[in-house]
C-alpha positions in Angstrom: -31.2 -45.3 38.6 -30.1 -46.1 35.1 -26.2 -44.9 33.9 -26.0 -43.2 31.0 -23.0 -43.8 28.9 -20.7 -41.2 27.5 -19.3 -41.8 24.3 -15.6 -40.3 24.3 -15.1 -37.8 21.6 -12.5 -38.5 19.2 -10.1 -36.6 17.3 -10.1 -36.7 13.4 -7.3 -38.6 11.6 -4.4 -36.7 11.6 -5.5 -34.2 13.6 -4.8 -33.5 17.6 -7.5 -33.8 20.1 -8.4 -30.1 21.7 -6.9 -30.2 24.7 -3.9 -32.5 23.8 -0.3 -32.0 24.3 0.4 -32.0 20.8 -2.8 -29.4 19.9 -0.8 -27.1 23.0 2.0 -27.3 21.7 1.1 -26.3 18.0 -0.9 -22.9 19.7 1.8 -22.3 21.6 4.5 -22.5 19.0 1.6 -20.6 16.6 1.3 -17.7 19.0 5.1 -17.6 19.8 6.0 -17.3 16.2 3.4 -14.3 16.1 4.9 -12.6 18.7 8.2 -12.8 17.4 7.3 -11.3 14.0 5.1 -8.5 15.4 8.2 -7.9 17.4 10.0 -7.4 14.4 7.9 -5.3 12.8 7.3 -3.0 15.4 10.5 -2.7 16.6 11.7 0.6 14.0 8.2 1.9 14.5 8.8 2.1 18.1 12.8 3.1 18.3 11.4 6.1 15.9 9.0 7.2 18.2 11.8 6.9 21.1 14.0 8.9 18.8 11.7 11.6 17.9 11.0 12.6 21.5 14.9 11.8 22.6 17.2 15.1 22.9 20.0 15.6 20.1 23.0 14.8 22.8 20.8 11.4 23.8 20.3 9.7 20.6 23.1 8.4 20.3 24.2 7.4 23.6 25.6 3.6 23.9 24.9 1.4 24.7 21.2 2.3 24.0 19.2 3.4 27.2 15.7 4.7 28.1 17.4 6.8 31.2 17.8 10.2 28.3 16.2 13.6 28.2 13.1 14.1 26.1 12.4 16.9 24.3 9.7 18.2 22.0 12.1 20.8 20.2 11.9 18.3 17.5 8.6 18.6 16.5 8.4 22.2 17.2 11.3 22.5 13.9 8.6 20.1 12.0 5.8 22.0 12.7 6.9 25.2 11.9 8.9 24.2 8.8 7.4 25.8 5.6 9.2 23.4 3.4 7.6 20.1 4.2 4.3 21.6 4.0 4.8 22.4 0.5 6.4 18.5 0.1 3.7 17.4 1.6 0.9 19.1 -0.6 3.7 18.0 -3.9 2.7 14.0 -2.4 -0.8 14.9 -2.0 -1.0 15.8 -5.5 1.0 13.4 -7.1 -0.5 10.4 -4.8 -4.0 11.3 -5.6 -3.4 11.5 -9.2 -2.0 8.1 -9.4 -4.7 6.9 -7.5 -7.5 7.7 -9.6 -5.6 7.1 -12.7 -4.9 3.3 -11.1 -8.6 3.3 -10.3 -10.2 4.7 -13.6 -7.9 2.4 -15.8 -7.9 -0.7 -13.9 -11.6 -0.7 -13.3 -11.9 -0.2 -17.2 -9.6 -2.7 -18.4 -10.8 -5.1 -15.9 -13.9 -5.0 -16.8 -12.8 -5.5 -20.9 -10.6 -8.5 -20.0 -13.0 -10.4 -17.3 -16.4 -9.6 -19.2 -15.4 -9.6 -23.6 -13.8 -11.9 -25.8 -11.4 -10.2 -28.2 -8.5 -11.2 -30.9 -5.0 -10.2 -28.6 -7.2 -10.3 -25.0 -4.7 -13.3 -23.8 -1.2 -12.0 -25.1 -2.5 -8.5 -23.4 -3.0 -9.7 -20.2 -0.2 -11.7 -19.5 2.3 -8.7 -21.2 0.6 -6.6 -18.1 1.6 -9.0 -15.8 4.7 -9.5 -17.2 5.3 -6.2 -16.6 4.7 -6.2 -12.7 7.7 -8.8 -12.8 10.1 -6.0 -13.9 12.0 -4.5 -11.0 11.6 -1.1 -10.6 14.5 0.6 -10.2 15.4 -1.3 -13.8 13.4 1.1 -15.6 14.7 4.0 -13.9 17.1 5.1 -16.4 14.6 4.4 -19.6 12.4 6.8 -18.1 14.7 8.9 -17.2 16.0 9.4 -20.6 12.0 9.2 -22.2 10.9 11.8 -19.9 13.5 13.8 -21.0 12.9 13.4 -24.7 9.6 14.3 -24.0 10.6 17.7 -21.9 8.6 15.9 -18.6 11.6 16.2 -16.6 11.1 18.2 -13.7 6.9 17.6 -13.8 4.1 16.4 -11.9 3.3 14.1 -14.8 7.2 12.4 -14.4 6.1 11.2 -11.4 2.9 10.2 -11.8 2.8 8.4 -15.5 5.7 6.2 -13.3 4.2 5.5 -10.4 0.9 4.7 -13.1 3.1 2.4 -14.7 4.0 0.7 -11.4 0.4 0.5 -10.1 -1.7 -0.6 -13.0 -0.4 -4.1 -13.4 -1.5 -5.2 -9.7 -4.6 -3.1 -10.5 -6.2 -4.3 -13.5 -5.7 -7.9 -12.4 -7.3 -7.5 -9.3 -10.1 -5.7 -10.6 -10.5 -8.7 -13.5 -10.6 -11.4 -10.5 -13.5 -9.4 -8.7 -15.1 -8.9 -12.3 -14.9 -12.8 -13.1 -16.8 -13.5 -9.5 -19.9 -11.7 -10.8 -22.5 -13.4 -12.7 -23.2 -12.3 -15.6 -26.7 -12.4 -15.1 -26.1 -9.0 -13.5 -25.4 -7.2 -16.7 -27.5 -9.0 -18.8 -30.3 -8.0 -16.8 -29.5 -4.3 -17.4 -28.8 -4.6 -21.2 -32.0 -5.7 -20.9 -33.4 -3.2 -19.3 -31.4 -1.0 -22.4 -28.5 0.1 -20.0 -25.8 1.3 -21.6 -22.3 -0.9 -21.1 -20.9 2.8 -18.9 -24.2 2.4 -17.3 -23.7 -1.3 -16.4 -20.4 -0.5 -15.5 -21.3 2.5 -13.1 -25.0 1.3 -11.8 -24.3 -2.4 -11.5 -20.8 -3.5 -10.8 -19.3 -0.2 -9.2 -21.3 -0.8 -6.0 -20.3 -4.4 -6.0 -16.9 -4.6 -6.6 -16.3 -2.0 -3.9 -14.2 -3.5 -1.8 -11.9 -4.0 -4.3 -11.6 -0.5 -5.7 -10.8 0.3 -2.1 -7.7 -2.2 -2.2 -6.9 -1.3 -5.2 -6.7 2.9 -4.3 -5.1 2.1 -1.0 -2.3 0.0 -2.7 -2.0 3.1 -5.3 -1.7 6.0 -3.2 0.9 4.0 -0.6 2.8 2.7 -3.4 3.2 6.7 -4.5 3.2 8.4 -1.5 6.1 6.3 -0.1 8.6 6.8 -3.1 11.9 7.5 -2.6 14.0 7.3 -5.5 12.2 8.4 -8.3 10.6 11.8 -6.5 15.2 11.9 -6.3 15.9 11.5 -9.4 13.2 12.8 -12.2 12.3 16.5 -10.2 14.1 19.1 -8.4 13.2 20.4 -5.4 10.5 22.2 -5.3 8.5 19.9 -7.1 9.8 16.5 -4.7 7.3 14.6 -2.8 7.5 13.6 1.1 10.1 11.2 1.4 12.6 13.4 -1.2 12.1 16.6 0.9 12.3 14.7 4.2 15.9 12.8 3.4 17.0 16.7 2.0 15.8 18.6 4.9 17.0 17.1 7.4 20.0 14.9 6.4 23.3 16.0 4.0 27.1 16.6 3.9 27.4 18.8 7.5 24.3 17.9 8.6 22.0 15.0 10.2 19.4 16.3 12.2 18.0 12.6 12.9 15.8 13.6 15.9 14.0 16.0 13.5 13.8 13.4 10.7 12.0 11.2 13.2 9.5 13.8 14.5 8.5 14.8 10.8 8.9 11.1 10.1 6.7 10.0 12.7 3.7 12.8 12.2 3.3 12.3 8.4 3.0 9.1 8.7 0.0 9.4 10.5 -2.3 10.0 8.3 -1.5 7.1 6.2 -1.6 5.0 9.1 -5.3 6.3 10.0 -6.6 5.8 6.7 -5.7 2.3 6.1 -6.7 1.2 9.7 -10.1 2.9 9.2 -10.6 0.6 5.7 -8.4 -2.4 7.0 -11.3 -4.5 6.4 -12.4 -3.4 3.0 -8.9 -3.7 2.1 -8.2 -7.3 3.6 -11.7 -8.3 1.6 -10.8 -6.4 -1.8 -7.6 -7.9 -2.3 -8.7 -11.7 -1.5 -11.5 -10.5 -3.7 -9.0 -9.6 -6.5 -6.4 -12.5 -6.1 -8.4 -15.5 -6.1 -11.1 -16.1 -9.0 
């Protein structure tokens, strides 16, 4: 009988052999540090859920207990409240607005600064991404007092130029990153043909920079749907979007109705939540797509 000889598998310099104390060690600090941050994340998400279903006289009971009365008089009040329905419909509107504004533009001037060479292309680019550097609440006032000039106080169009303004940076560089990863054998091939550049644009890189589109309207629509201080501060009430009407309704001077806040809190964000896991993985794709050249 002849032996055969096993040649013992080594480990690449500087890195830890499989099964190795060191290699365990790494997964199981690795999966330990996961845990610990999903933890934290989760944690509101889950006391909200507790507190929408918790009784007004249990919520807050200390120390903090799971042995309360649950109710679902809370969502009954959300449910058959008029007035979030109609703030829900003002977000809708506003949201999708901004969205296909974000989209339209950013696919537009992503497409000019990725594929054309131009006098002021350069300075252009980098004063939009200067502009994503600016903090937010900053330019609250300014547009406060513009939209006022302009008599768009107390309009759709207040919120939605802002939120525009807020969105388009991230979204025209994205969309110029996907734009530089296609060949340009692509649209040469359609001039060609004698496509026109809208044709190009529509025929030949919608459908491949699609993924990124998707990124790009997901990021729009959360970024507007979730607002807090602006829908406060440039409209009135009728005209306020979710978030506004929520913090209005439900908490004030001689009132805070937190149980309710968490119900209404809890189902509107629902929808949200079911959309972006449903194009979680077009959305993963389209932003590496639109971040790295």
């Amino acid at each position: 009988m002849s032996a055969t000889l096993k040649t013992p598998v080594r480990a690449r310099p500087g890195r830890s052999a499989p099964g190795s104390a060191p290699g365990q060690r790494r997964s199981t600090t690795a999966h330990v540090t996961v845990a610990v941050l999903l933890l934290f994340a989760l944690f509101p998400v889950a006391w909200m859920a507790l507190t929408a279903f918790t009784a007004n006289e249990d919520i807050f009971q200390f120390p903090p207990s799971l042995q309360r009365s649950f109710t679902l008089d809370h969502f009954t009040e959300v449910f058959t409240n008029g007035t979030l329905l109609k703030f829900m419909v003002n977000g809708l509107i506003v949201a999708t607005t901004t969205t296909v504004i974000s989209l339209f533009l950013g696919f537009t001037a992503g497409y000019s600064f990725s594929k054309f060479r131009y006098y002021g292309r350069t300075p252009l680019m980098y004063l939009i991404l200067v502009a994503q550097m600016v903090p937010e609440v900053l330019l609250l006032l300014s547009l406060y007092a513009s939209f006022n000039a302009l008599g768009l106080l107390n309009t759709y169009g207040a919120l939605i130029l802002s939120y525009s303004t807020f969105t388009l940076p991230l979204a025209v560089w994205m969309m110029k990153n996907s734009f530089d990863a296609i060949p340009n054998d692509l649209m040469e091939a359609g001039r060609i043909d004698g496509a026109s550049e809208f044709r190009i644009m529509i025929t030949v890189l919608l459908p491949v920079c699609r993924t990124s589109l998707i990124a790009v309207g997901l990021f729009a629509f959360i970024r507007a749907w979730n607002d807090l201080a602006y829908a406060l501060t440039l409209v009135d009430t009728p005209l306020q979007t979710l978030p506004a009407g929520l913090s209005l309704t439900f908490l004030g001077e001689f009132q805070n109705s937190y149980g309710q806040m968490m119900a209404a809190s809890l189902v509107t964000s629902l929808p949200v939540v079911a959309v972006f896991l449903l194009l979680q993985k077009h959305f993963v794709s389209g932003a590496l797509a639109g971040s790295v050249k």
